[in-house]
N, C-alpha and C positions, 0 to 999 in steps of 0.2 A: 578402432578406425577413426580417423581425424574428422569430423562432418564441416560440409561448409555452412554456414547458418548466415543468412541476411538477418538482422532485428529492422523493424520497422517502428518509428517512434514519430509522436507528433509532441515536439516538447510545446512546454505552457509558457505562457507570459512572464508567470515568475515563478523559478526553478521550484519545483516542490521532491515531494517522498518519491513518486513514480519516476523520474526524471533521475534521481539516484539509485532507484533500483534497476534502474536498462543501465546506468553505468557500469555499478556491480556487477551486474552479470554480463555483458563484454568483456569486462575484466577477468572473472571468473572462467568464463570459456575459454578465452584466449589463454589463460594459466594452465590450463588441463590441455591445450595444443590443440586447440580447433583454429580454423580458421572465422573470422568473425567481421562481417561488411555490415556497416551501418547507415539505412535509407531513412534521415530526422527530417521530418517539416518541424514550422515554428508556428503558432498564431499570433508570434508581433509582429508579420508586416498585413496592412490594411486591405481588408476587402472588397474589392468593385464591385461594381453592376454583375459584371459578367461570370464574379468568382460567387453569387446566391446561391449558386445549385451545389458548391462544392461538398459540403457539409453530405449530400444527396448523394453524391456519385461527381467524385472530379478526376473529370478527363485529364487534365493536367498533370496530377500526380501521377494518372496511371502509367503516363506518355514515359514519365521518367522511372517509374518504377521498374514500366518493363525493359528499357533500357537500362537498368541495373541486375534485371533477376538474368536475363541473356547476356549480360557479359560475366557477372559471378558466379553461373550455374548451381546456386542453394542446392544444396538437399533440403532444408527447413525454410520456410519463412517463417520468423517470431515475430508478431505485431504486440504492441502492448498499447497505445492511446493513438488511435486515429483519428479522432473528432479535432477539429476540423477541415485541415485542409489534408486529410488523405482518404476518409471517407471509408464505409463498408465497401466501395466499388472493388479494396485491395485484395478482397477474398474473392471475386471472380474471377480476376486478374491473374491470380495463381490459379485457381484449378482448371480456368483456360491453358497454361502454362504446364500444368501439371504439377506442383512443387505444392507437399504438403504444408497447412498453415496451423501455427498453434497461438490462440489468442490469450494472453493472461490477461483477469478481469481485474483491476486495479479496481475498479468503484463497480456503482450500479446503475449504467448510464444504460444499459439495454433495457430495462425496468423500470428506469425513473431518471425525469426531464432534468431532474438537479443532480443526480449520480449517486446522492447520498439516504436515499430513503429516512426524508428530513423535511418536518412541515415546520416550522415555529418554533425549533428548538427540539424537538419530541420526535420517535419515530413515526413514519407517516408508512401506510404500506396500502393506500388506494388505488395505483396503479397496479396493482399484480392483484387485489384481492376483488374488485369493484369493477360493474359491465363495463363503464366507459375508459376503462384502462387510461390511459397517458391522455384522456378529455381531462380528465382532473388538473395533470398538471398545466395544460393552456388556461387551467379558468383563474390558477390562482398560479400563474405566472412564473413557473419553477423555476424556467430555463434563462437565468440573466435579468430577471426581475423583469419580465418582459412577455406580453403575453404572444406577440406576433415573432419572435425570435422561437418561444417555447412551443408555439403550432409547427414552426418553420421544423423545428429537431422532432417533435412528433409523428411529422408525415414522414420524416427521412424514416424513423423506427421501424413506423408501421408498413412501409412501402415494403423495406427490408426483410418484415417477419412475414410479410404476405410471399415474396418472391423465393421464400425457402434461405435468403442468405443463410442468416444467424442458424437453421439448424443444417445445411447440408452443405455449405460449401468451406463452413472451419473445420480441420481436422479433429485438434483437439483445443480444449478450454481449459486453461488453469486458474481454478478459484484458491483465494489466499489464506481460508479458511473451513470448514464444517459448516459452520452458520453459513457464510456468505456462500457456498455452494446452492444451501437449499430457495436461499433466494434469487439466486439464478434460475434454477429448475423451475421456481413457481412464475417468471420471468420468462418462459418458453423454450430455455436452453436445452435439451433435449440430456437426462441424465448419465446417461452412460458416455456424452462425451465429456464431461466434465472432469477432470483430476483434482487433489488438492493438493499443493505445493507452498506454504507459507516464505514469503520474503525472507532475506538470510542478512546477517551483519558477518561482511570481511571485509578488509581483513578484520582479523578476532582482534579487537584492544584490550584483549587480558585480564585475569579477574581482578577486581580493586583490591586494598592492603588494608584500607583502617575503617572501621567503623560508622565512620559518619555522624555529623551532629545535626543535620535538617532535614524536613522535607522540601521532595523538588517535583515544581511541574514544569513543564517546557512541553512548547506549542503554538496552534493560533489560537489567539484571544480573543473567541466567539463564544455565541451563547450555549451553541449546541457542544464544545468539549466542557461543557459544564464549569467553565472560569467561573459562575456567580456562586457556583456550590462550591466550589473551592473557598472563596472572599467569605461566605458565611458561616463554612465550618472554622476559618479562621479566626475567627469573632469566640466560638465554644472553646478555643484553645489555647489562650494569649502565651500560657509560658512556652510554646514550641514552635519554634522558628520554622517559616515555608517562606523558600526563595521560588521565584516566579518569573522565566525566561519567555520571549516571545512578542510577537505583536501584532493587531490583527484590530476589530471594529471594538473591543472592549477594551485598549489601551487605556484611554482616560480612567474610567472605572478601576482598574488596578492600579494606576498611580496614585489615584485620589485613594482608595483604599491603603496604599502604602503608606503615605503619609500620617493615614489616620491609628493604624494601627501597628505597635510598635513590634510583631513577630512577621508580617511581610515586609519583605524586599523584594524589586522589582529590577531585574535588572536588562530590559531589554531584548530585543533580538538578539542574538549569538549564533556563531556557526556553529556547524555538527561539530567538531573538532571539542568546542569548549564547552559545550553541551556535556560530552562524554564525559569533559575534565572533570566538570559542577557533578557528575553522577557520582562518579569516585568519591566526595567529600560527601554524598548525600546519605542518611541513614535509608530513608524510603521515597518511593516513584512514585504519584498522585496521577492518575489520571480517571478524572472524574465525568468521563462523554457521556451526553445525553443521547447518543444517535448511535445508530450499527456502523460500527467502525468493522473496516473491511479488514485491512490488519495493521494495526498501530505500530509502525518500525519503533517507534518510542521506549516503544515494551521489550521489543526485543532487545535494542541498545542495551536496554537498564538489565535486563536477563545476562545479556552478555558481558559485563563487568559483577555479575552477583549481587545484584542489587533487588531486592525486593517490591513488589509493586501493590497498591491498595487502589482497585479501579471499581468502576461500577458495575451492577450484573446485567448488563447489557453488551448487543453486538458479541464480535470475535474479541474481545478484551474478555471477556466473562469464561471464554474458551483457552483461551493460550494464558492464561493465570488461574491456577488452580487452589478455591478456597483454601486456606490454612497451609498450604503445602508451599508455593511458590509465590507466596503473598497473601493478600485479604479481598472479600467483595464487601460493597455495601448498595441499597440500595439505589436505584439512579434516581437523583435529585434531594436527596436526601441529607442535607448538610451535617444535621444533627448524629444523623450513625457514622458519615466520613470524620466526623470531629473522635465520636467515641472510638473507631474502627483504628485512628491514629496514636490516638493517647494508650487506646488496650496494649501496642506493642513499643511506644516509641522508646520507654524505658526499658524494656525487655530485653537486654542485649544478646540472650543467649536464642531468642526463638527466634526476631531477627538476624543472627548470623547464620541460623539451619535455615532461614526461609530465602536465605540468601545464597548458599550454597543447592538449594535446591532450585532457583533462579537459573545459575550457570550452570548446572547440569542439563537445566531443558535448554537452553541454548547448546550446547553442546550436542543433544539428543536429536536436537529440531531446527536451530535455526543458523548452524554453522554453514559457511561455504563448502565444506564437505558434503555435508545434507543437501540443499539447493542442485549443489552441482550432479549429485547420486540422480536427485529425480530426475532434473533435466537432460540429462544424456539417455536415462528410462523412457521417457516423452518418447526424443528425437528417433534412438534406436527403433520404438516400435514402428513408428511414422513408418521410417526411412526402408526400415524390414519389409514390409509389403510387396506384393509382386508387384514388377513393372518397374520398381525403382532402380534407377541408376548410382550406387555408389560412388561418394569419391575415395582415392589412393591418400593414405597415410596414417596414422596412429596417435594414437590419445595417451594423457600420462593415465595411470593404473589411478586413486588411490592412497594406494602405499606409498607412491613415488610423489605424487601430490605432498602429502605429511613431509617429504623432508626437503622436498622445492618451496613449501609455503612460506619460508621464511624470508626466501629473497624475494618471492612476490611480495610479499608483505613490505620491503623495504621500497618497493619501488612503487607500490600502490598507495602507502601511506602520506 
């Protein structure tokens, strides 16, 4: 049966991973024959007097939202980032309405004022573990480097977890990981509704052909994806070349390091597209985070061309790469085992091409739009089954039928 699905998205300032993955999956559903309406706010236009409370409960979005869910009649609403100008007010909104809601948790902003469960570079886990819960983060200012912004997102949380939102008014929750599941539950999420559904790469860019001669990181140039333990393992390893894409508050530092050191190259910001390209020529994926990554599309990219990855044993990166098998761990912060962790395989061509084909197998197993699309219609179906609901008329492809449509989607999505 064909479902109708509203997504609800509040895009960012500037376009990031989240913001690509509600594209994908529009795209995705709409491949498979649903029907698919999309309700985006933005946070680039400027906030008044009057838009303070929006963050809290905005009346305005709701005005239009419910003007969108009665003229679409959803079977689903999918929310993925509502902060800030769509608010938790959207989950009343619907079960006023009646229309089940499924939230995927892209970060850990229920939990923590900065989303990222991240003090200093280091993981920080005071608000879910410590009486004063999200007091922590107003004192040392999580939310926007700001202490009166980050009280401001605090009372919105905690009003929210007081009033039963967050545990009875979303149907279901999809966390992008195992890790990041249990830090939601410690978060207040109530565990049985939570799912896990990891982020997918379609269309599939196909496995790579040759071997590769460098390693490659690509990302933001912060402290906390480990850029400086990157720059210092590369110091223990001058004969092996690491190319280095991205740009972010440690751009100088990587350039000054480029210069100084004759096996980094820096080549900037790139889009997804040449990103891919640079993976194909790359022997090994560096990602070196110091913080619990919720789930690193980077990884999956690199999985999904066979490409092997050597990350730290932290976060969902520690989970979706499997020591020895589909890459390497080392410790996190650890320049020195990331130096040895790289040189142990880099000449290896025979155990990086197995660790490399055991890469695109778990892409294949896990993180294909096949997969994505399997759970999500699981979700929606059970949602949608419940008494009382009103189905809508029409049919979904199988599948089966998907595998030999995927090619034209693929021409037209690429």
């Amino acid at each position: 049966m064909a479902l109708r699905i509203l997504i609800v998205h509040n895009r960012y300032r500037f376009r990031g991973g989240e913001d690509t993955v509600v594209s994908t999956e529009c795209d995705l559903l709409r491949a498979f024959g649903h029907l698919v309406e999309e309700y985006f706010e933005s946070n680039d236009s400027p906030f008044g007097i009057l838009d303070a409370l929006e963050p809290i409960w905005s009346f305005r979005s709701d005005q239009r939202l419910r003007e969108a869910i009665e003229k679409f009649k959803p079977d689903v609403v999918h929310c993925h980032n509502i902060h800030y100008r769509i608010s938790p007010s959207v989950y009343w909104l619907c079960w006023q309405l009646g229309v089940p809601v499924v939230q995927t948790l892209h970060n850990y902003r229920i939990g923590c004022l900065n989303a990222r469960h991240s003090l200093n570079g280091a993981p920080c886990e005071l608000c879910l573990t410590r009486r004063l819960k999200q007091g922590h983060g107003i004192v040392r200012a999580c939310f926007q480097q700001s202490r009166i912004r980050s009280a401001g997102l605090a009372f919105s949380l905690s009003l929210h977890r007081h009033l039963g939102t967050f545990a009875d008014r979303v149907s279901k929750y999809i966390a992008l990981s195992q890790f990041a599941r249990t830090k939601h539950v410690l978060a207040g999420i109530p565990e049985g509704k939570i799912v896990v559904k990891p982020n997918c790469v379609y269309p599939d860019p196909g496995e790579k052909s040759e071997a590769g001669s460098f390693c490659f990181f690509a990302g933001r140039l912060e402290v906390d994806k480990g850029v400086r333990v990157l720059l210092q393992a590369a110091a223990f390893i001058p004969d092996i070349p690491i190319v280095i894409a991205g740009d972010g508050p440690l751009q100088s530092e990587v350039r000054d390091a480029a210069s100084t050191l004759r096996n980094i190259q820096y080549l900037g910001p790139l889009s997804r597209n040449k990103v891919i390209e640079l993976m194909r020529s790359a022997k090994l994926f560096v990602f070196p985070s110091l913080a619990y990554e919720n789930f690193p599309m980077s990884i999956a990219e690199a999985f999904s061309i066979g490409l092997p990855v050597i990350t730290s044993r932290c976060g969902a990166a520690a989970e979706i790469v499997e020591d020895t098998v589909n890459g390497l761990h080392f410790e996190p912060g650890s320049a020195a085992q990331l130096a040895e962790r790289i040189r142990g395989v880099f000449s290896d061509t025979e155990t990086v091409g197995q660790m490399g084909a055991a890469a695109r197998l778990s892409f294949e197993q896990k993180y294909s739009g096949q997969c994505t699309y399997r759970a999500l219609y699981s979700i929606y179906e059970e949602l949608v089954a419940k008494p009382g609901h009103v189905r809508s008329s029409g049919r979904t492809r199988t599948l089966t039928e998907y595998a030999t449509h995927s090619i034209t989607c693929d021409n037209k999505l690429g």
